[in-house]
ZADO-1210 file (C-alpha; in nm, 4 decimals, padded with zeros to 6 digits):
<atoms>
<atom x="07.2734" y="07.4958" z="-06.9525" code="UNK" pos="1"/>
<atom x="07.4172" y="07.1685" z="-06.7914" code="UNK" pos="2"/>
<atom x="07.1001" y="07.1218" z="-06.5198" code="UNK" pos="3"/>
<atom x="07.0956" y="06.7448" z="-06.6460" code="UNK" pos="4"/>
<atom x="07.4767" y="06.6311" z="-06.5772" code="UNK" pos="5"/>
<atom x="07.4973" y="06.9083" z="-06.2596" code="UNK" pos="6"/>
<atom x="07.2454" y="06.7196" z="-06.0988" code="UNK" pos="7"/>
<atom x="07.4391" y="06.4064" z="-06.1602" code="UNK" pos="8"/>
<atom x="07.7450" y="06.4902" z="-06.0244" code="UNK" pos="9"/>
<atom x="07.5375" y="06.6414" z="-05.6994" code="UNK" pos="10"/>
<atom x="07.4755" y="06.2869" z="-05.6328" code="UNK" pos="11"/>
<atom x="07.7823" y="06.1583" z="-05.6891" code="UNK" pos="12"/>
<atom x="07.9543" y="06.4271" z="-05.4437" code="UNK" pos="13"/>
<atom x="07.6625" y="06.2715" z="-05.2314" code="UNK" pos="14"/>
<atom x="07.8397" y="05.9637" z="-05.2292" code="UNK" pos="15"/>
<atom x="07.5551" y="05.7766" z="-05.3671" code="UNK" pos="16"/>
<atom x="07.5086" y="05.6149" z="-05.7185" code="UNK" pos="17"/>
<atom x="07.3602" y="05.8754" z="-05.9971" code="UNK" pos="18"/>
<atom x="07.1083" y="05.6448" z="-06.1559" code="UNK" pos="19"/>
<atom x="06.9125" y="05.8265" z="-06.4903" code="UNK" pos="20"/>
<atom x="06.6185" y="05.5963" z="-06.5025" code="UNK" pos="21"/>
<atom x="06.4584" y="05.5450" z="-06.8772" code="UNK" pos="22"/>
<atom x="06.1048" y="05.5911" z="-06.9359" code="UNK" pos="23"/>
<atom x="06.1048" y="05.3199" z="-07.2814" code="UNK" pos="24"/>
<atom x="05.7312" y="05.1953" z="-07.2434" code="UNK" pos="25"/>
<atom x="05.8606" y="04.9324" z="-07.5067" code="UNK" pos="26"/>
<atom x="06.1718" y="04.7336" z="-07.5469" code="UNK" pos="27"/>
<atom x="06.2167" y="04.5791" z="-07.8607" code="UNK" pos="28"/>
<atom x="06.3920" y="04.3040" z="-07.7362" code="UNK" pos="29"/>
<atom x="06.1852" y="04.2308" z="-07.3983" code="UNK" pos="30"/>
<atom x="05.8419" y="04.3930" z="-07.4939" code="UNK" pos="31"/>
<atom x="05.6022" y="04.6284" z="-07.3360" code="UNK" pos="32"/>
<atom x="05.7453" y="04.7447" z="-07.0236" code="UNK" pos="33"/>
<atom x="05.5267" y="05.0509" z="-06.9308" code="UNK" pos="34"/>
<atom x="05.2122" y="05.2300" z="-07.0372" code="UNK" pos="35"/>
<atom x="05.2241" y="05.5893" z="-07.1515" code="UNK" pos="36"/>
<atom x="04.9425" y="05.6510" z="-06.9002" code="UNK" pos="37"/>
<atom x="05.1299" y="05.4885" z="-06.6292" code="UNK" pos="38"/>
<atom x="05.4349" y="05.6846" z="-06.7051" code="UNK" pos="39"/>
<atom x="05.2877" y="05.9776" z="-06.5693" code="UNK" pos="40"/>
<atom x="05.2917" y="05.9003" z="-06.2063" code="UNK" pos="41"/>
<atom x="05.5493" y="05.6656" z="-06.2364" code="UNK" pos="42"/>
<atom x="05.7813" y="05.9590" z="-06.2959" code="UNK" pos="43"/>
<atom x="05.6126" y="06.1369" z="-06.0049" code="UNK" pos="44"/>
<atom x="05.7409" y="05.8258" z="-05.7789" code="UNK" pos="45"/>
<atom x="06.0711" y="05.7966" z="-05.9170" code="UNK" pos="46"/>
<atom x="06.1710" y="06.1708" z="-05.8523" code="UNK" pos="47"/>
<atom x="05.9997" y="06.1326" z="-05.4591" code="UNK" pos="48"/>
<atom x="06.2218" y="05.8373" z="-05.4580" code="UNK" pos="49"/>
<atom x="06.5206" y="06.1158" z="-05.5099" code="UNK" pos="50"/>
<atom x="06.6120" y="06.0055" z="-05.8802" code="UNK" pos="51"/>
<atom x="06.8546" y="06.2973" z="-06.0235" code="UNK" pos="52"/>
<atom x="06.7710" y="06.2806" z="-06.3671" code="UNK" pos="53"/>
<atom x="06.5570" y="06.0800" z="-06.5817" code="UNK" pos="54"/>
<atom x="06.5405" y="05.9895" z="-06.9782" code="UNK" pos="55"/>
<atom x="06.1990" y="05.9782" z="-07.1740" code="UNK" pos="56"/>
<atom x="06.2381" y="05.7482" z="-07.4924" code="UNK" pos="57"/>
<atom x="06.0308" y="05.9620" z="-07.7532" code="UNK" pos="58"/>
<atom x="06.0715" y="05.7249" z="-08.0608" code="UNK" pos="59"/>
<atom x="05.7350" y="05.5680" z="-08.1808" code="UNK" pos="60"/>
<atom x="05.7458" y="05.2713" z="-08.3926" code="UNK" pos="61"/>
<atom x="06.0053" y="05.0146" z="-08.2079" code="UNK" pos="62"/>
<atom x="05.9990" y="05.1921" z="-07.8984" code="UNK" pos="63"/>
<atom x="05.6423" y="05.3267" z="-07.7939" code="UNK" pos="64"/>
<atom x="05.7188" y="05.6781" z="-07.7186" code="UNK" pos="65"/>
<atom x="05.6292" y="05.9879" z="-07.8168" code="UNK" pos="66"/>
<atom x="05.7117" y="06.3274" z="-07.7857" code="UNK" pos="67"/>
<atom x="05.3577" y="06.3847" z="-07.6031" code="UNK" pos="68"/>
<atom x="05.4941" y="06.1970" z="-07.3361" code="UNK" pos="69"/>
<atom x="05.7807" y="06.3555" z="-07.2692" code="UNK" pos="70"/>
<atom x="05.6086" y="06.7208" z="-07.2260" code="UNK" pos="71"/>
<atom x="05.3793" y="06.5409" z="-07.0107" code="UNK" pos="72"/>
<atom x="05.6573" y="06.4347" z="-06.8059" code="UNK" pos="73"/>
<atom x="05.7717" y="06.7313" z="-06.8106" code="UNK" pos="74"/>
<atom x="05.4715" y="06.9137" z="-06.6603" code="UNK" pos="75"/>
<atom x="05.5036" y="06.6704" z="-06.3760" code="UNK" pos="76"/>
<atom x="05.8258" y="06.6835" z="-06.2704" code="UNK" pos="77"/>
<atom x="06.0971" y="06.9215" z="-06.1473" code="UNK" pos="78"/>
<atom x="06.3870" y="06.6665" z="-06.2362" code="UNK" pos="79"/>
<atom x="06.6098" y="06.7375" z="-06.5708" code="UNK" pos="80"/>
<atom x="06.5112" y="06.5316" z="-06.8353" code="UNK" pos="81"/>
<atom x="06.6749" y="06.3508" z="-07.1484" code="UNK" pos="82"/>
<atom x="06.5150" y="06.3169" z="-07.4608" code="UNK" pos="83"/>
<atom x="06.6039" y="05.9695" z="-07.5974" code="UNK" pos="84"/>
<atom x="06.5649" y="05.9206" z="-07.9673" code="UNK" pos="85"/>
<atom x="06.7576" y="05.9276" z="-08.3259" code="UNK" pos="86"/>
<atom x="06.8463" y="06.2925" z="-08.3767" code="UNK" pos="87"/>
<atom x="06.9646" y="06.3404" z="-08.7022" code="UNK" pos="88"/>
<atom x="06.8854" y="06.7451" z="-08.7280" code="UNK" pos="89"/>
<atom x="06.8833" y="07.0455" z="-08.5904" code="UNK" pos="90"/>
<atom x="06.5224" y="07.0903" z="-08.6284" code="UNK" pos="91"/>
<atom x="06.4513" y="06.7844" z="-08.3512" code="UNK" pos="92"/>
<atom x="06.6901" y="06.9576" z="-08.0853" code="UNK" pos="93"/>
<atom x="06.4374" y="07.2455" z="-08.1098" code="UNK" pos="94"/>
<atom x="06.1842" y="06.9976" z="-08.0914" code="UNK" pos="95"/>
<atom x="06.3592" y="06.8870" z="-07.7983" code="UNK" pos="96"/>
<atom x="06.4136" y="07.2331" z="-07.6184" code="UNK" pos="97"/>
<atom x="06.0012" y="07.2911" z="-07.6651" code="UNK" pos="98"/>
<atom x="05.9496" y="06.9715" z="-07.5128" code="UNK" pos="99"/>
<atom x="06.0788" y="07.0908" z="-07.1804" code="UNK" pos="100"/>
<atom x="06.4203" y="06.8266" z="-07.1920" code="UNK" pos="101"/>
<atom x="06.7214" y="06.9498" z="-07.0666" code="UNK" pos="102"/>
<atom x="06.9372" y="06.7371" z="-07.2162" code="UNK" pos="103"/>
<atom x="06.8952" y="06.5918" z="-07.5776" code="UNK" pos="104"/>
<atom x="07.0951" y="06.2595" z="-07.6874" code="UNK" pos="105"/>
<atom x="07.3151" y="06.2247" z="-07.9945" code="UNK" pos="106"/>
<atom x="07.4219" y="05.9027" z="-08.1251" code="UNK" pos="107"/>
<atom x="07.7791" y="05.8847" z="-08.3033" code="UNK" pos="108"/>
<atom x="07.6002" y="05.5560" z="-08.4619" code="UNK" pos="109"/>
<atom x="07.3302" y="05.7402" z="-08.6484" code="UNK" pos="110"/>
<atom x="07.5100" y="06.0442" z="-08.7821" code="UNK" pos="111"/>
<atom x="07.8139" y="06.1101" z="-08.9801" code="UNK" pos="112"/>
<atom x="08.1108" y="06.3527" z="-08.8002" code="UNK" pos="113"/>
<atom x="08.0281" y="06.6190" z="-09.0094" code="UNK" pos="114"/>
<atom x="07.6701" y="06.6199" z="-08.8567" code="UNK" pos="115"/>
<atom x="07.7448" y="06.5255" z="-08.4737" code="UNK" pos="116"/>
<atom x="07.9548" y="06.8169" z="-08.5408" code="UNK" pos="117"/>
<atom x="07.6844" y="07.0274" z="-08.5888" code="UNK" pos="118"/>
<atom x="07.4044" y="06.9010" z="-08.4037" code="UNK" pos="119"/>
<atom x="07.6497" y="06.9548" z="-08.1107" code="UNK" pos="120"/>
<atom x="07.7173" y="07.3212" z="-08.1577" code="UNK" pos="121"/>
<atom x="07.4031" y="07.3770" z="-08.2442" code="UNK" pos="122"/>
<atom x="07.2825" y="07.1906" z="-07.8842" code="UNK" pos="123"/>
<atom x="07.5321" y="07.4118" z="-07.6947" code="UNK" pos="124"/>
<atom x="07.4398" y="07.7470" z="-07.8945" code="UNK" pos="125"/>
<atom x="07.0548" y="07.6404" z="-07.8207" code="UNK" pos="126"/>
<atom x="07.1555" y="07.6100" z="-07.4522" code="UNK" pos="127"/>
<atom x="07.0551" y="07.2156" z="-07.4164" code="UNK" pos="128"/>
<atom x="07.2969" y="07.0228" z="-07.3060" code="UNK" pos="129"/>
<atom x="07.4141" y="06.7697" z="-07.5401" code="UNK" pos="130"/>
<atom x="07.4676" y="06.4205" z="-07.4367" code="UNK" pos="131"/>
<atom x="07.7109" y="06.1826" z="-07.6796" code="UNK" pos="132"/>
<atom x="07.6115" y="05.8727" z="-07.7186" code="UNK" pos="133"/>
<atom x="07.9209" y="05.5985" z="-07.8279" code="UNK" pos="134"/>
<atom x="07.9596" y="05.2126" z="-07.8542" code="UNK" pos="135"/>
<atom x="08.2992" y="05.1640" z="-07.9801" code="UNK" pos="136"/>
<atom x="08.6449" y="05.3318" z="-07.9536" code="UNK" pos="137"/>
<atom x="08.5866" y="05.4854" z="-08.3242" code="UNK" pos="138"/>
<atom x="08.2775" y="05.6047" z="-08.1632" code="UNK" pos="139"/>
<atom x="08.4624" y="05.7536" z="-07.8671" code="UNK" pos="140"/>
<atom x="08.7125" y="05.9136" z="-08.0332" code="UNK" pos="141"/>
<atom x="08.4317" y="06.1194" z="-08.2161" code="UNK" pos="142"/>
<atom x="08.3190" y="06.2372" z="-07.9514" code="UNK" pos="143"/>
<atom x="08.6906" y="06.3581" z="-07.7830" code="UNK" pos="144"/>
<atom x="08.6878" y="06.5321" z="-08.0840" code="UNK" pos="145"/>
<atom x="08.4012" y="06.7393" z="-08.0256" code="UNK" pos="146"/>
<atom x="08.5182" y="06.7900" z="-07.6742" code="UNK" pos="147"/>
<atom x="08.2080" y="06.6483" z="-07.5040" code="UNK" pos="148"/>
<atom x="08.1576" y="06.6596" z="-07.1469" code="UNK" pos="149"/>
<atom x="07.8670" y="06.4321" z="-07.0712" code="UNK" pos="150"/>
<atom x="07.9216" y="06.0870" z="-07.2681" code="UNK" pos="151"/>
<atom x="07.7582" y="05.7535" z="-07.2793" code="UNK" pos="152"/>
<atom x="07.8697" y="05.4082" z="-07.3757" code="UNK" pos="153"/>
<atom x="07.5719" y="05.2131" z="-07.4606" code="UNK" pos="154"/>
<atom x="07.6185" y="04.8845" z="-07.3807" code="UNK" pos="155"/>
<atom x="07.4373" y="04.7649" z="-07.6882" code="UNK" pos="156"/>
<atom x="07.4571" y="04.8662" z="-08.0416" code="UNK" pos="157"/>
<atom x="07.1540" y="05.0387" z="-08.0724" code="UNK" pos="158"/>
<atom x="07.1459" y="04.9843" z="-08.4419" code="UNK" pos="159"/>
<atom x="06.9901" y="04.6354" z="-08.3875" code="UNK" pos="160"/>
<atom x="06.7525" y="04.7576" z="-08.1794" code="UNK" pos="161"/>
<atom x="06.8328" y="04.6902" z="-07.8316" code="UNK" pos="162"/>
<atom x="06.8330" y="04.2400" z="-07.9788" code="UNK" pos="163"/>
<atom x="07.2127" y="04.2182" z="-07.9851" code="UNK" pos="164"/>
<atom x="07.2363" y="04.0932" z="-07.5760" code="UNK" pos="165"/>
<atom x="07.4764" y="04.3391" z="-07.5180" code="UNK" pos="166"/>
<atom x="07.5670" y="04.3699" z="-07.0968" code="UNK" pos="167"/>
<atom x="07.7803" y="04.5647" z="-06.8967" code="UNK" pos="168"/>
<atom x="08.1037" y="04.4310" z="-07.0324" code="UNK" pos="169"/>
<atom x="08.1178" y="04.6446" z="-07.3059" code="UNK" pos="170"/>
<atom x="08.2018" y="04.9459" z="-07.0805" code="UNK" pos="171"/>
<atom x="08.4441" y="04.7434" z="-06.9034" code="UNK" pos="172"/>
<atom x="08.6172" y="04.5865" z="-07.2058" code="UNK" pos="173"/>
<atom x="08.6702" y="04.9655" z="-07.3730" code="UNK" pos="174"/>
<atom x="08.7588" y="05.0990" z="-07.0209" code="UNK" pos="175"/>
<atom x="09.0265" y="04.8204" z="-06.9318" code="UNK" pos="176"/>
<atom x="09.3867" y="04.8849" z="-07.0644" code="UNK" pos="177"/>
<atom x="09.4398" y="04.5502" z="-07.0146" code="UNK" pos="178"/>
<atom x="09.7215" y="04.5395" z="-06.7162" code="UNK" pos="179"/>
<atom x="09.4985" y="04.7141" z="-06.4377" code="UNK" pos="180"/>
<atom x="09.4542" y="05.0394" z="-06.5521" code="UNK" pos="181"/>
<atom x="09.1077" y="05.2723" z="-06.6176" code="UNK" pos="182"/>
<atom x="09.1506" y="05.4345" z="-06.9851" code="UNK" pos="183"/>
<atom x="08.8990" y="05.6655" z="-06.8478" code="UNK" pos="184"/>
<atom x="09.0656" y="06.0321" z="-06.9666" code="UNK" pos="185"/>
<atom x="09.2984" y="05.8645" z="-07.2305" code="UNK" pos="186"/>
<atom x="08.9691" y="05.8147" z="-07.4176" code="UNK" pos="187"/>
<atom x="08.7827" y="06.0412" z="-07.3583" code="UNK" pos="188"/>
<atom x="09.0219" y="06.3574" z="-07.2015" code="UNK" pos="189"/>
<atom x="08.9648" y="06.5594" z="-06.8678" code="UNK" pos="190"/>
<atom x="08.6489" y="06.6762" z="-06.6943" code="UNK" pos="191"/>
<atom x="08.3978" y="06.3833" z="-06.8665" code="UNK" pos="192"/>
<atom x="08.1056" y="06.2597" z="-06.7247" code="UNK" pos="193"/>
<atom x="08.0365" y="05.9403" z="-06.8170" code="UNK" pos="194"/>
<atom x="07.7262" y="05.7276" z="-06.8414" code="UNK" pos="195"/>
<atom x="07.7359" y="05.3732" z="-06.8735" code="UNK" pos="196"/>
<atom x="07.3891" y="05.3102" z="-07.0925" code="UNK" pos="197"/>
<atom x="07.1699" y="04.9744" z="-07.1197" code="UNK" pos="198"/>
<atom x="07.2320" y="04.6228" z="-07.0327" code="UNK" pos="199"/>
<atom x="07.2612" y="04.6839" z="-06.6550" code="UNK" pos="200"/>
<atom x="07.0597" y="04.3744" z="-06.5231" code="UNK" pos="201"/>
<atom x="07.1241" y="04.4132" z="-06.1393" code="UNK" pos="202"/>
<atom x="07.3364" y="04.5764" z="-05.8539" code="UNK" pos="203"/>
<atom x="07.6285" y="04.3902" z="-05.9358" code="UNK" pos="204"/>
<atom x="07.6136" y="04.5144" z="-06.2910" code="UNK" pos="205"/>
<atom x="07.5960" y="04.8718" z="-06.1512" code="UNK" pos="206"/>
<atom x="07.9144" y="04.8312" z="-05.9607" code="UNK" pos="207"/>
<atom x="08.1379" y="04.6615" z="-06.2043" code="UNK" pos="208"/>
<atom x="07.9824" y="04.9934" z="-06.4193" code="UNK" pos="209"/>
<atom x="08.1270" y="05.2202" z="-06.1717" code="UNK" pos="210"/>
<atom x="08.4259" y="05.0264" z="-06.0798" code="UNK" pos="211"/>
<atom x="08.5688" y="05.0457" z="-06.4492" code="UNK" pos="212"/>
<atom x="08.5506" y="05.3849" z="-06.4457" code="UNK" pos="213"/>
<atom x="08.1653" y="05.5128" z="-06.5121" code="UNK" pos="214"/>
<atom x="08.0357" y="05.8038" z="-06.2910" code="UNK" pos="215"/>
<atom x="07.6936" y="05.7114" z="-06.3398" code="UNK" pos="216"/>
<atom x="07.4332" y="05.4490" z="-06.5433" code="UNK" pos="217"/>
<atom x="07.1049" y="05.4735" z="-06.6887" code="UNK" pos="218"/>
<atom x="06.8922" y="05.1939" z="-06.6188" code="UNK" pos="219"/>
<atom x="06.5506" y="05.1111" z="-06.7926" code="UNK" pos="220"/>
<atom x="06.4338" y="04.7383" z="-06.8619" code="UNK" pos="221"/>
<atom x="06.5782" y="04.6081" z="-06.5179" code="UNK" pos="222"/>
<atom x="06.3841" y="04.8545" z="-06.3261" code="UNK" pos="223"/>
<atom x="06.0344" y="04.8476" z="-06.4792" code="UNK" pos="224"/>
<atom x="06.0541" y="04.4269" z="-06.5010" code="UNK" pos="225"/>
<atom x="06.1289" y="04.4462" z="-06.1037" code="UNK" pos="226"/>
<atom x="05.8482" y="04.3299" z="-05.9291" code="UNK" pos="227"/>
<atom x="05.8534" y="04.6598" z="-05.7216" code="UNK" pos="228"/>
<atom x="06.0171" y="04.9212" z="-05.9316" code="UNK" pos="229"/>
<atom x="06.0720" y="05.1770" z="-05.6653" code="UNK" pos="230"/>
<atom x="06.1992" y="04.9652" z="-05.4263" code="UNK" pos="231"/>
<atom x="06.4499" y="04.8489" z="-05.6783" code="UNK" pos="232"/>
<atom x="06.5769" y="05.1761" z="-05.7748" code="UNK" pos="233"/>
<atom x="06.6054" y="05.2635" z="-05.4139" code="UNK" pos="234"/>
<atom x="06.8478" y="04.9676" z="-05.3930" code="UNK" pos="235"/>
<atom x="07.0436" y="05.0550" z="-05.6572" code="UNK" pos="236"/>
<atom x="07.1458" y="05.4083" z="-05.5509" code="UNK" pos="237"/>
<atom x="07.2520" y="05.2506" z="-05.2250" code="UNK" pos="238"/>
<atom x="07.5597" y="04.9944" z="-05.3500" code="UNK" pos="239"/>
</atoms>
């Protein structure tokens, strides 16, 4: 059941970087970064490049996706894969599972406790591996409370659509206690993955990511606005 955040902590035990690089062909804040068409053998790069995971943005109208895409994706690529996009229901994590993804993401921002609550059970009983997303210590606490094991702090508040600047900060900011130490398990308890989400412009963002306590990042705009995307990435797992 957990294929997606196994094959993230193989790479960390690697000693290199677990990167989960997003397929968004549009950002609303930056614009068009990638064609659906070119997704296709984009993907097929990224995993020769040795990517662990990657996450396919299915949302349509402010983000260009679809869920097409992702079982196109899928039939390409060995990978595990995330499906990105505003679960609200049950009915969308089967959508999800006959898709192909692995992994399906649910935002505390977008759903009341009462229905994380049950779109999480309902992931695990389904046998895809939920993936919590938070963006504030209310947030977090949610999702200690469900016992989740593979967490994100999105660095922006999704809500506004990706046009709110957010940056890395915000997972250092709810990760710093304030006199030196990482708030890492008080937050979130023992055994978590976590995923620092969005915002992470370059390698020095990665590593101030990592530093404050995140096991791995997902990383979108920054790599498809590289000049050579692949080359980029291959950077990145490298710091």
């Amino acid at each position: 059941m957990n294929k997606f955040s196994e094959s993230l902590k193989n790479r960390k035990n690697e000693g290199r970087l677990p990167i989960i690089v997003d397929f968004k062909c549009v950002s609303p804040g930056v614009g068009r970064l990638i064609d659906e068409h070119d997704a296709h053998y984009l993907a097929q790069m990224i995993e020769d490049a040795g990517a662990p995971a990657i996450s396919v943005v299915t949302e349509p109208n402010d983000f260009g996706g679809s869920i097409r895409l992702l079982k196109d994706i899928r039939r390409l690529v060995d990978i595990p894969i995330l499906r990105k996009d505003f679960i609200r229901d049950t009915k969308e994590i089967d959508r999800s599972i006959d898709a192909g993804a692995d992994s399906v993401l649910l935002m505390c921002s977008v759903m009341s406790e009462e229905e994380m609550k049950i779109c999480y059970e309902y992931a695990v009983e389904k046998g895809i591996e939920p993936f919590v997303e938070t963006h504030n210590l209310e947030e977090i606490a949610l999702a200690k409370n469900l016992g989740a094991k593979l967490v994100g702090i999105n660095n922006r508040n999704i809500l506004k659509l990706e046009k709110d600047g957010g940056t890395v900060d915000t997972t250092a900011s709810l990760l710093d206690s304030g006199n030196g130490d990482n708030r890492k398990e008080d937050l979130f308890g023992k055994d978590v993955f976590l995923v620092s989400e969005s915002g992470i412009l370059s390698a020095d963002d990665a590593k101030k990511a990592v530093s404050c306590g995140a096991d791995a990042v997902l990383i979108g705009t920054a790599i498809w606005k590289a000049s050579y995307p692949i080359e980029f990435y291959r950077e990145l797992t490298n710091i």
